[in-house]
N, C-alpha and C positions, 0 to 999 in steps of 0.2 A: 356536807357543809358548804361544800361549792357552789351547790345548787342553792339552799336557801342565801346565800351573799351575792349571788346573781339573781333574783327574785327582789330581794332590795334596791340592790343598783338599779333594773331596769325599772322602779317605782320612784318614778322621779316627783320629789318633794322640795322644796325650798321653804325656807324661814316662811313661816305665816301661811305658808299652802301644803299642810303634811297630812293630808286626807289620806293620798295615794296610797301612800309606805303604811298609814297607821291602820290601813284596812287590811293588807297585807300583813303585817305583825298582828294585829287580832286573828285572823286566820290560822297563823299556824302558833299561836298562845291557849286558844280556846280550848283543843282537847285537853289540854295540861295545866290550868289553873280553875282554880274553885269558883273565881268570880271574873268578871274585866269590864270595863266601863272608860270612857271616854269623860275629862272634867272640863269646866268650862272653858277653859284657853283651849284645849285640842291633847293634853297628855293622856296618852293610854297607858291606864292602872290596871292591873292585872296582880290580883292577888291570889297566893298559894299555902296552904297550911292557915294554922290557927296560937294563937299563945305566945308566950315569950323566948326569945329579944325578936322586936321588928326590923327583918331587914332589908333595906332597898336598895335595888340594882336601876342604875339610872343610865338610859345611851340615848341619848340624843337623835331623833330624827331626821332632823333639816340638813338640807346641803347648800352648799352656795348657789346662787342662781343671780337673774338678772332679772328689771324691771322696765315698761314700756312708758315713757314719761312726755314722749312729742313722737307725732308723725309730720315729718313734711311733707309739703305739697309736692315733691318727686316721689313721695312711699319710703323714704326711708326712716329708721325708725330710732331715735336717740333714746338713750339708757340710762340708769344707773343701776348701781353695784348690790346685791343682797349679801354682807357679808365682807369677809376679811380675803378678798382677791387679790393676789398677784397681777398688775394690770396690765405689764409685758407679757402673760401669756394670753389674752385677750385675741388682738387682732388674728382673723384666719379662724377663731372659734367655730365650730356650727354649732348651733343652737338650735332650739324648739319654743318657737314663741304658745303660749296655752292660749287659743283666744276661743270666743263665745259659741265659733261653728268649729272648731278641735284643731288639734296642730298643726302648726305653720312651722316649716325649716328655715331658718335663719343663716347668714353670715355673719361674722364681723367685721368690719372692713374701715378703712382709712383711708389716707389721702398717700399713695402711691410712693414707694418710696426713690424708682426715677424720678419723680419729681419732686423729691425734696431738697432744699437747700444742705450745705454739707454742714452748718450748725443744730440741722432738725433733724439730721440722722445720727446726732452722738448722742441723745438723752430720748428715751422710750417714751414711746406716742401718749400723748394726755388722754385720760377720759369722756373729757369735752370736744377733744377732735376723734371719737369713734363714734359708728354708726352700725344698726344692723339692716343686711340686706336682705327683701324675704322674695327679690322678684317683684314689686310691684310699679306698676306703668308711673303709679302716681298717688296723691296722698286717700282718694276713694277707692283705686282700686286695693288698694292693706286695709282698709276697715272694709268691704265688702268680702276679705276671706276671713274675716270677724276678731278683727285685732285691732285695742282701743288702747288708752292710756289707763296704766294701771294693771295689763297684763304680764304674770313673770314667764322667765324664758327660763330652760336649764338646757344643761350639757346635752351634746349628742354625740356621745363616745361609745365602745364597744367594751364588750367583758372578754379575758382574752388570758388563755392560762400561755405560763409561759414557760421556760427551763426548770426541770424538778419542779418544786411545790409551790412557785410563785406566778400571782398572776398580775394583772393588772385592770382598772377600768376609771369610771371617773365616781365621785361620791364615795369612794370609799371611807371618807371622813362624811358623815360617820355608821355608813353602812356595816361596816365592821364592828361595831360597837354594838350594832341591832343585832349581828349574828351571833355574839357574844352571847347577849343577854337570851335571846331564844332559846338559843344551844342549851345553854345552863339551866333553864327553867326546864328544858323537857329532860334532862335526865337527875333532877332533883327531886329523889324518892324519900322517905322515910326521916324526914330532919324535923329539930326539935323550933318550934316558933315559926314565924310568919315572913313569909317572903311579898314582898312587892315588887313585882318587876314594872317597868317604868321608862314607858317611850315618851322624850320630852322635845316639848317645840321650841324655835328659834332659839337654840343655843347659839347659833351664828350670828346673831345681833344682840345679845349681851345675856347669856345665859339667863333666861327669860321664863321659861316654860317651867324649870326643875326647883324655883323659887314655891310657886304656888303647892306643888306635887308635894316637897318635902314638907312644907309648913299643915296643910291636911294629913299627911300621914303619920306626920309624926313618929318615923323611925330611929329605933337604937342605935343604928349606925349605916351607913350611907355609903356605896361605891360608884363611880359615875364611870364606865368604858367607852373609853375614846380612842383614838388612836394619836401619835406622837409622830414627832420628827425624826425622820433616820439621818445618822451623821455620817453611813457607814460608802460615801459615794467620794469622787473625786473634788478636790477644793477645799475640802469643809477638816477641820483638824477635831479629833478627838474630845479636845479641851472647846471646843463650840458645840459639838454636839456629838455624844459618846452613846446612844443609841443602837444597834445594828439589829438586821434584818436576822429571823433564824436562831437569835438569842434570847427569846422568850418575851414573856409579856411584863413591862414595863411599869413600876412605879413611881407616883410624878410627886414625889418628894417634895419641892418647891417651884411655884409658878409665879407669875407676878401679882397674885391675892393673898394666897395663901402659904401654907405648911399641911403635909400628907400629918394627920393626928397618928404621936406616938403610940399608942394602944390600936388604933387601924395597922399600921405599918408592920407592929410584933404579929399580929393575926393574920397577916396577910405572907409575912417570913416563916409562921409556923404551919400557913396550909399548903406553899409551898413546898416546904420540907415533904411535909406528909405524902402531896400529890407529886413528890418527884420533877418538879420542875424548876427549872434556873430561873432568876429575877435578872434584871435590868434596872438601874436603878438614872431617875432624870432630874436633874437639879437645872431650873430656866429660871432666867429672869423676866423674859414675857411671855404672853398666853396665860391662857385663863382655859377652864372647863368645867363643868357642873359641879365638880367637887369643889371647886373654890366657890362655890357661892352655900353649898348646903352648910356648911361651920356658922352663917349668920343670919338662917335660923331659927325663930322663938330660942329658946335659951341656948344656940348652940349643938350642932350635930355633927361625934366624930364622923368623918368623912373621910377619902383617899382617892384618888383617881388610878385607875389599874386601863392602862394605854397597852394597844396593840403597835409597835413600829411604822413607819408608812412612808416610801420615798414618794416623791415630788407631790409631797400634799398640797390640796387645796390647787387641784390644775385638773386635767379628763382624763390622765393619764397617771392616777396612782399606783402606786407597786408597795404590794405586804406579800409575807411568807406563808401559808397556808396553815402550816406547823406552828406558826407564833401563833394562829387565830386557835388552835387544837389548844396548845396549850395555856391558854389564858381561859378555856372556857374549861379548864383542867381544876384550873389554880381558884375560879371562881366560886365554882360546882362545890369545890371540899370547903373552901373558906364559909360559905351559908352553911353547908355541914355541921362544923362546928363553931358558930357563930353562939351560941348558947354557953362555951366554954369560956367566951372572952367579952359578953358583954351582957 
């Protein structure tokens, strides 16, 4: 499983440009579902079995990334944000700008902080005063290694196991969700109705992709795998965020759209039981995930978000549990099981 979750990581996709990963996840989907097809925004649909209830497994593709918006006449290269970034971990980034003759390594960089006033060193460097560095003399020579406005950049981090069964790398939001849903599909034998499993684009700029996917498909009940925020680090108290690494896969209860639907919730407690595995359980006031968007719908679709844990999301240096990822694709696998029993 390590191996397919470093196979996604190193398929670097951002909101709006998820070719890379979605060719990848059709790769290793194909021997193991009946049909797969790409729809018109970029969701790859991959359906398995035949008959009733429809269920769809929904993980999101895209990861954060950056966009090329002005070169100056020195080469360097001004941005903006794909996504819900933390902007302090920005500076010092390396990046990989995608341009027309293939990638360009990036820095990020700002105005030195020996030289800043001692007012501009208490509050974290603005967006508008970053830059990326890619090496070039001047503003021809960055477009002669074929980098225009309009080009995104992503992470350039490593995949890196680390003590016992954790590892770390960048994208793992929502790399982990992809390996979620893989995982599940290839050892989903002999179950009653129809699975669609279900790679969606730009969830990272307003759950966008799993709109169009759920209203075609039309399914009975809906799970979106993402991963969540671990509280389980220094700072952070319990009662902010009561998540930990190692204590299984996560149900997101309440988010700032919605509620996890009662009848998802008991289905999801009872394949639990069955599959031998602990819950997690996450009550937030903000964030959002595929799940909160598939409840509206056509008439309405119960839905649940079932999250893998994840320290320092949404940075090149995430950390999950290997074991949380085992068992979430534990609790998935039996829950489409018997998804016939409960809808």
């Amino acid at each position: 499983m390590e191996k397919t979750l470093k196979s996604f990581v190193d398929a670097e996709s951002i909101s709006g440009f998820e070719k890379t990963i979605r060719d990848v996840m059709a790769r290793e989907l194909k021997p193991h579902v009946d049909e797969i097809r790409t729809d018109k925004i970029g969701n790859l649909i991959a359906r398995k079995g035949k008959g009733s209830p429809k269920v769809m497994l929904a993980a999101h593709m895209d990861e954060l990334g950056l966009m090329v918006k002005h070169i100056d006449k020195r080469g360097f290269l001004r941005f903006d944000t794909i996504g819900g970034w933390d902007n302090r971990t920005l500076p010092t980034t390396k990046v990989k700008i995608h341009g027309s003759m293939g990638p360009v390594i990036g820095v990020v960089g700002s105005k030195p902080p020996h030289l800043m006033e001692q007012e501009e060193l208490k509050v974290p460097v603005k967006l508008k005063d970053m830059f990326i560095d890619v090496g070039a003399k001047d503003q021809k020579d960055a477009e002669k290694a074929g980098i225009s406005v309009g080009d995104f950049a992503t992470r350039v981090a490593d995949f890196n196991k680390m003590i016992g069964t954790r590892v770390t790398g960048p994208g793992f939001d929502n790399r982990v969700g992809c390996t979620v849903l893989v995982e599940a599909v290839k050892r989903l034998k002999g179950f009653k109705g129809t699975l669609y499993a279900v790679g969606t684009v730009q969830e990272e700029v307003g759950l966008i992709g799993v709109r169009g996917a759920t209203f075609g498909i039309n399914p009975d009940v809906a799970l979106a795998l993402d991963t969540s925020i671990a509280g389980d680090v220094p700072e952070v108290k319990p009662s902010e965020a009561c998540l930990e690494l190692g204590k299984g896969p996560a149900l997101g209860i309440k988010d700032a759209i919605t509620f996890m639907n009662p009848a998802v919730k008991k289905w999801l407690q009872d394949s639990a039981r069955k599959a031998r595995v602990s819950l997690q359980y996450e009550v937030m006031s903000g964030g959002a995930a595929d799940s909160s968007a598939i409840p509206m719908i056509r008439e309405g679709i119960p839905s649940g978000g079932v999250f893998v844990t994840t320290r320092n999301i949404h940075s090149t240096c995430e950390v999950v549990d290997m074991k949380d990822i085992e068992d979430t694709v534990k609790l998935v696998t039996e829950a489409v099981k018997n998804a016939h029993k409960h809808f």
